[in-house]
Structure formats: C-alpha cells, structure tokens
C-alpha positions as CSV (number, residue, x, y, z in Angstrom):
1,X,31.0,65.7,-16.4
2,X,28.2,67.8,-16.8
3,X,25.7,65.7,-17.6
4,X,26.9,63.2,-14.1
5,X,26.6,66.6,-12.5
6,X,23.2,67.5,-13.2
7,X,21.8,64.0,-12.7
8,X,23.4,64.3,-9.0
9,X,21.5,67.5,-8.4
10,X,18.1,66.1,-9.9
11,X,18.6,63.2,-7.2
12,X,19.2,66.0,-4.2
13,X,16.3,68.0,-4.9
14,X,14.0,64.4,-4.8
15,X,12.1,64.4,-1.4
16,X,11.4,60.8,-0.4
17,X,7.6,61.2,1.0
18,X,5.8,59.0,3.9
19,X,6.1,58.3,7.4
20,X,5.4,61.8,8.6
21,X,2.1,62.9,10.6
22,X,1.3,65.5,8.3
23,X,2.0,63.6,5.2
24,X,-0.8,61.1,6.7
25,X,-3.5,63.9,7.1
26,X,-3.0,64.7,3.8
27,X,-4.0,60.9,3.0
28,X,-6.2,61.2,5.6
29,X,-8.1,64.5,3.8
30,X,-7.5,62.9,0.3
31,X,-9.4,59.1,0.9
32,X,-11.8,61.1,2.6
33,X,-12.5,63.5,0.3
34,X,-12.8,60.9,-2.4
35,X,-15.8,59.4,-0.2
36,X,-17.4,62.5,-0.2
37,X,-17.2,63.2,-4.1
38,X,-18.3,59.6,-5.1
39,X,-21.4,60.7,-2.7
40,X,-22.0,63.7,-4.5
41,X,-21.8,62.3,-7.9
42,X,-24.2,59.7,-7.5
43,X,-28.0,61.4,-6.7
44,X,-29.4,57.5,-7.3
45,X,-27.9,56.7,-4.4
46,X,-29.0,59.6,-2.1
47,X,-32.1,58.8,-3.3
48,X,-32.4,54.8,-3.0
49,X,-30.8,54.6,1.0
50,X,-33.9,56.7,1.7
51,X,-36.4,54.4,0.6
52,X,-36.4,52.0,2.8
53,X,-36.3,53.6,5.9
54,X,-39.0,55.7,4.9
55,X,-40.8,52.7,3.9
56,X,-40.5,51.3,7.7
57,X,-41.2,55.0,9.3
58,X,-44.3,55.7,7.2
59,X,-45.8,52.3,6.6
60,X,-44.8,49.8,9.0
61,X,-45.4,52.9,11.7
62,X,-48.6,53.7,10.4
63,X,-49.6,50.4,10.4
64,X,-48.8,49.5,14.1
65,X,-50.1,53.0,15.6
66,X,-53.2,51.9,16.1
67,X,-52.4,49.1,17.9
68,X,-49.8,50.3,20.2
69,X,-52.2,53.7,20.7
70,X,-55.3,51.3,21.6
71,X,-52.6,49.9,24.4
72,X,-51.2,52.6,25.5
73,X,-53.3,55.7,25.2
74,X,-54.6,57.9,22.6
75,X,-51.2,60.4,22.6
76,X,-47.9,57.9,21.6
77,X,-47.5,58.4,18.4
78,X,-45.7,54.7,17.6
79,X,-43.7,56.6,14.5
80,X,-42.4,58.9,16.8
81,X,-41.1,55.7,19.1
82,X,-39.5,54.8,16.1
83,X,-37.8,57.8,14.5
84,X,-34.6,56.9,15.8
85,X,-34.4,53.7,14.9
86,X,-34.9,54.4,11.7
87,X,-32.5,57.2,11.5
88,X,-29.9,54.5,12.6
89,X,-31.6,52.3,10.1
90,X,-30.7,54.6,7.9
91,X,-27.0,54.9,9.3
92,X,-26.2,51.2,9.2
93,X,-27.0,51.0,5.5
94,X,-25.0,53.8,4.1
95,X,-22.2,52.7,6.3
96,X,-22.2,49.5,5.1
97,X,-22.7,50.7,1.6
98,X,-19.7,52.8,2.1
99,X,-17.4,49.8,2.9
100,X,-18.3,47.4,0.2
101,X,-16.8,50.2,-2.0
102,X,-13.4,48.7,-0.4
103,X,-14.3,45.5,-1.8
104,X,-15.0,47.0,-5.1
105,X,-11.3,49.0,-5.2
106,X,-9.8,45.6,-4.7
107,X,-11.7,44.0,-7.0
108,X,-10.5,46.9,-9.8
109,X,-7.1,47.5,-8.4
110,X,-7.5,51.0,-7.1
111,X,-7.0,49.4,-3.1
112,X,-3.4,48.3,-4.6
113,X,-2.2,51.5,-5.8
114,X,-3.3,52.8,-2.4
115,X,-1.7,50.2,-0.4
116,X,1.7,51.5,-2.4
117,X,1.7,54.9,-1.0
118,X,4.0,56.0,0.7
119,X,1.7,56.4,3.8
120,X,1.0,54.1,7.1
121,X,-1.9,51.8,6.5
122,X,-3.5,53.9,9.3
123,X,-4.4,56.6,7.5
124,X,-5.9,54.7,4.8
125,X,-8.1,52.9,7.4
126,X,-8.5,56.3,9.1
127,X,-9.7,58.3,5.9
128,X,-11.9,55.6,4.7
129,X,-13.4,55.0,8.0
130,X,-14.0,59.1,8.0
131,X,-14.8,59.5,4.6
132,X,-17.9,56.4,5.5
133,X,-19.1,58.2,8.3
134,X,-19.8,61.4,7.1
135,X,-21.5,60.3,4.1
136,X,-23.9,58.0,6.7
137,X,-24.0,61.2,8.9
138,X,-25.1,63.4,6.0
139,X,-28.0,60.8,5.2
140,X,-29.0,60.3,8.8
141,X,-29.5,64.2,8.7
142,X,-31.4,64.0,5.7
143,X,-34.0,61.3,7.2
144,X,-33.3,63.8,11.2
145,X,-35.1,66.8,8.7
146,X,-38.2,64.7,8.4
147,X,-38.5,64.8,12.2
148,X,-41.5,67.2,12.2
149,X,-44.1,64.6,10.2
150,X,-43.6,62.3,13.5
151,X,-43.9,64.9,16.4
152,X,-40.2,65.6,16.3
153,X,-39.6,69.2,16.1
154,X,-36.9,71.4,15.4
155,X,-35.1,72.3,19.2
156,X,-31.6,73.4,18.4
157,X,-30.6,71.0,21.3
158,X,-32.0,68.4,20.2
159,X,-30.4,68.5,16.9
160,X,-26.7,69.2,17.8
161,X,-27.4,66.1,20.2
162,X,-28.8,63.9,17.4
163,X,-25.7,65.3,14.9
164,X,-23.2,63.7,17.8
165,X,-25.2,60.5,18.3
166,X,-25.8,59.9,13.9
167,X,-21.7,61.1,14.0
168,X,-20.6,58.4,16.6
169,X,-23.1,55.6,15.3
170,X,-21.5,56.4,11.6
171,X,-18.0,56.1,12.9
172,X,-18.5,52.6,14.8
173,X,-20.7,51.2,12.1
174,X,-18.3,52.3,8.9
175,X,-15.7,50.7,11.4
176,X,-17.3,47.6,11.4
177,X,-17.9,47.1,7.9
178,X,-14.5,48.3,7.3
179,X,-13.0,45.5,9.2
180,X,-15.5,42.6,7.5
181,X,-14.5,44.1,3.8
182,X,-10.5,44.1,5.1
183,X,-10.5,40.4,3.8
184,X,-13.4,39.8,1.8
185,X,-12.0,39.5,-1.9
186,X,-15.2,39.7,-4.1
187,X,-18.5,41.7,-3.6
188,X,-21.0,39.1,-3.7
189,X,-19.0,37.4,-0.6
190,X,-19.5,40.3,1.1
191,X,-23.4,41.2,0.7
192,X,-23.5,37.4,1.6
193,X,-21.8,38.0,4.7
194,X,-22.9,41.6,5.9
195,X,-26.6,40.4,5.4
196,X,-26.4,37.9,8.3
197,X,-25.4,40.8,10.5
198,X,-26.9,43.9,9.3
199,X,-30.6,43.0,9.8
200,X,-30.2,40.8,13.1
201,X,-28.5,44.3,14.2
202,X,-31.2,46.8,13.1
203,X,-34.0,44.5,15.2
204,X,-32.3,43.7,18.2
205,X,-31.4,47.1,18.5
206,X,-34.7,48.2,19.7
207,X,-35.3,50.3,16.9
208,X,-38.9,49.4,16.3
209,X,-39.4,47.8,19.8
210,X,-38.9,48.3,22.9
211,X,-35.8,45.9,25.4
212,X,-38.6,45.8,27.8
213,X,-40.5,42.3,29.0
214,X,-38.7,39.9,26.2
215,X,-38.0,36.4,26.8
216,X,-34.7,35.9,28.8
217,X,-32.8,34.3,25.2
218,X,-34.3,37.6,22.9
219,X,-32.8,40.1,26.2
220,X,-29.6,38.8,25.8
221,X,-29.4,38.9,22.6
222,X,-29.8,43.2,22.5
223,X,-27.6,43.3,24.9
224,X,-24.7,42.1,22.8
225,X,-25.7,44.1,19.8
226,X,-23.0,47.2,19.6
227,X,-26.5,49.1,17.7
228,X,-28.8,49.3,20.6
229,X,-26.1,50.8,22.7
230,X,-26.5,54.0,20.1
231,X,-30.1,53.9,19.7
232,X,-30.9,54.3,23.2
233,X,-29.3,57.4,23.9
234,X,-30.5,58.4,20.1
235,X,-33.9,57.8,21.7
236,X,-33.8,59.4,25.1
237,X,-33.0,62.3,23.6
238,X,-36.1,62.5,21.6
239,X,-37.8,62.1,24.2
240,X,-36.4,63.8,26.8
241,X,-37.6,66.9,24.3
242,X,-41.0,65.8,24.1
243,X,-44.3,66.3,26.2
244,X,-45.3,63.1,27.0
245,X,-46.8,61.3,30.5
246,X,-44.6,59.6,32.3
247,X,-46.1,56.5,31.9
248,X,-45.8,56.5,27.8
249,X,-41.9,57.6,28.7
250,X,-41.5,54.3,30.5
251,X,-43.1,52.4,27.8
252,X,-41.7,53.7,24.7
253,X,-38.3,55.1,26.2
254,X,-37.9,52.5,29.4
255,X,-34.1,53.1,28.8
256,X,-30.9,50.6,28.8
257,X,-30.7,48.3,31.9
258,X,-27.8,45.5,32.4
259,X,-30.3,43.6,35.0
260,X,-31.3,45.9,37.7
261,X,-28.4,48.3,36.7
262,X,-29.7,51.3,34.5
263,X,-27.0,52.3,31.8
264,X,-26.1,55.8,32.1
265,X,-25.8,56.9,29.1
266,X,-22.1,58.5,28.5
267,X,-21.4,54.5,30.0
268,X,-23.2,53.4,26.7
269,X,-21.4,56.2,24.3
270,X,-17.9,54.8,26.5
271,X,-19.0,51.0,25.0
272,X,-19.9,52.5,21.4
273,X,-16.1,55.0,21.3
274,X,-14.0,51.7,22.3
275,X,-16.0,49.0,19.9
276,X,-15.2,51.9,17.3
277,X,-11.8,52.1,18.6
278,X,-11.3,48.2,18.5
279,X,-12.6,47.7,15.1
280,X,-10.1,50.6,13.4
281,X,-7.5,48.9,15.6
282,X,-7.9,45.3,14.1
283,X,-8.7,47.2,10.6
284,X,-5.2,48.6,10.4
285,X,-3.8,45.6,12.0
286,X,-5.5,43.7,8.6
287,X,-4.5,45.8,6.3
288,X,-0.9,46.0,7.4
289,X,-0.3,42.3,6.3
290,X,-1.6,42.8,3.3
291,X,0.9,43.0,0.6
C-alpha cells in the first residue's frame, strides 16, 4: 500500500513540458545559444569566412580602381563602391555556413533528438534561424571594422544603420538556407545545391557593380535577386555619409529603380522582412512533416 502510494505521488509531482510560449523561448534561447558557442569554439572558422571577402575588397578592388578612377574621376575610390557588397559577401557565407550545420545534425542524429522535444517545430526553426544570423551579423561587423582602409569612417550613425541592414540581411539569408537544408539529407547534396545560388546571388546583387545601363536579360535578372534588395540600402548609407560629387553618387550609388519607379528604401527592407518571413514560414511548415 505504501509503495502504490508513493509511486502515485511521484507521477503527481511529474510536469508534462511543451506547448507553452515560454517553454518555446527557452528552446528558442537554448538552439540559439548553441549557435553561438559552436562559433566561439571554432577561431578557424572566424578566421577562414574572412578571407575571401578580403580577398575581393583588397585585390579585386585594387585592381579595378584604376580603371573605374580613369572613368570617373580621380576621387571614387572603387573599394569604397564595394565595401558593402562585400560585407554582404561576407553575410551570405556565414549564413549559409550556419545552415549546412542542420544538414550535419541530421546526418549524426542530433536534428532527431531535437525534433523529439517537447517544443513546436517553430521554435526550433526560430532559434536556428536566430542563432545563424547573429553569428553572420557578428562577422559582417568584423569585416564593417575594416571600413576606415576604404574611406569608410567611423559615424555612430552610420554604424547603428549598417548593424540593422548586416542584422536584417543575416536574418533573410540564414532563412533561406534554412529552408534548402530542411530537406537536403547529406552535406555534399547541399554544397552542390547552395553553390548554384549563392554566387549567382552575390553578383547580381550589385555588390561589385553597379544595376545601371545592363542589357535588358542581366536587369531582370537583379531585380529578382532577394540580395540586391539589401545591398542597396547597405550602400546608400555609405554614401549618404560620404563627401562625394554628385555625379560619382549617381554612378557608384545610382540607387534601386523598378523601371522609372525609384525604390524607396523602407519599400526594399518591406520586400527583404516578408521574403524573411516567407522562408521561416515554409521552413516550419517542412519541418512539421518531418517525423
């Protein structure tokens, strides 16, 4: 009798977990956390997502300067035209980095013991999605520091502008990747895949030239590309900050234009919130069916 009575008590004080909001921040926090120590524990990789971009800033911008200065006066400095590409360069392929780690957890199991808590598939999605961005954020502020060595300087407005823009651009593009990796079952299938997207992206985003005077076919093709809707504003705010003629401004920051209809730019960062909101939409819906 006593041992039936203390077995009923043990099964009282049990609390049966999930469903609740607060219960899915704490997932939230926790898959998001995770992102950020697997960041932190791993230097190489800090390290290695620089190189490239810094390659194209340094080199590639070096090497065209003359050229484009010959054009278009001795005072555009072409790296500074390019500095926010490349800090979305730099964006892109952290955040894509960041979701092939999704692939990985499948691949080893961990995504299954996730997919058992007791915890909506949203906040999985959600805390992975968050966890991504921040890490891309935190290296697109990294590359933002080396503004100076471009004619970039340090304006307190400019930077809080360019932490929104890198924070936004993380958010959409960890959301994207997040949604390819939802099905993808083995790594290599993945690079495979994200490698006929993430390039084409980075270029027809305007990020090392600009959406002026192109063929009709190479015009349409930025216009669909969710990147160049972030780099623009990335890049009007560098400029807007700088002392240049108005002339190079129209040249090297000419701006956004659907035909003869200049995109303002909180219209662009509307187009950038709901492809983000889309993709962790369809994410969620994706992972829900998964057993």
């Amino acid at each position: 009798m006593t041992t039936e009575v203390t077995r009923d008590v043990a099964i009282a004080n049990v609390t049966i977990t999930g469903g609740t909001f607060v219960e899915d921040l704490r997932a939230v926090k926790m898959v998001w956390k995770r992102e950020l120590i697997r960041y932190s524990r791993n230097r190489i990789r800090i390290v290695t997502s620089l190189a490239q971009p810094i390659l194209f800033l340094f080199v590639l911008g070096s090497g065209l300067s003359p050229l484009i200065s010959s054009s278009s006066g001795p005072h555009v400095n072409f790296k500074t035209f390019m500095f926010p590409g490349v800090i979305a360069m730099t964006i892109l392929f952290t955040a894509i980095f960041s979701a092939v780690s999704i692939v990985w957890d499948r691949e080893f199991g961990f995504l299954r013991e996730m997919m058992v808590a007791p915890v909506r598939r949203g906040a999985l999605v959600t805390g992975k999605t968050l966890g991504g961005a921040t890490v891309a954020t935190m290296q697109g502020v990294i590359m933002l520091a080396l503004g100076p060595l471009v004619g970039v300087g340090y304006n307190p407005i400019l930077l809080v502008e360019m932490i929104l823009l890198m924070s936004l651009c993380a958010m959409m593009l960890t959301a994207i990747g997040v949604v390819a990796a939802s099905r993808m079952q083995q790594v290599e299938s993945f690079q495979v895949v994200m490698q006929l997207f993430v390039l084409p992206m980075f270029f027809l985003a305007g990020a090392i030239f600009p959406l002026t005077g192109l063929p009709t076919w190479l015009s349409i093709l930025t216009r669909i590309d969710p990147l160049a809707y972030i780099v623009d504003p990335m890049r009007r705010a560098v400029f807007d900050h700088l002392h240049v003629s108005a002339a190079a401004k129209a040249k090297f920051s000419p701006d956004l234009h659907w035909g003869h209809w200049l995109l303002p730019v909180p219209v662009e960062l509307a187009l950038v919130v709901a492809l983000t909101l889309g993709c962790l939409g369809v994410a969620v819906a994706m992972f829900s069916k998964q057993d």
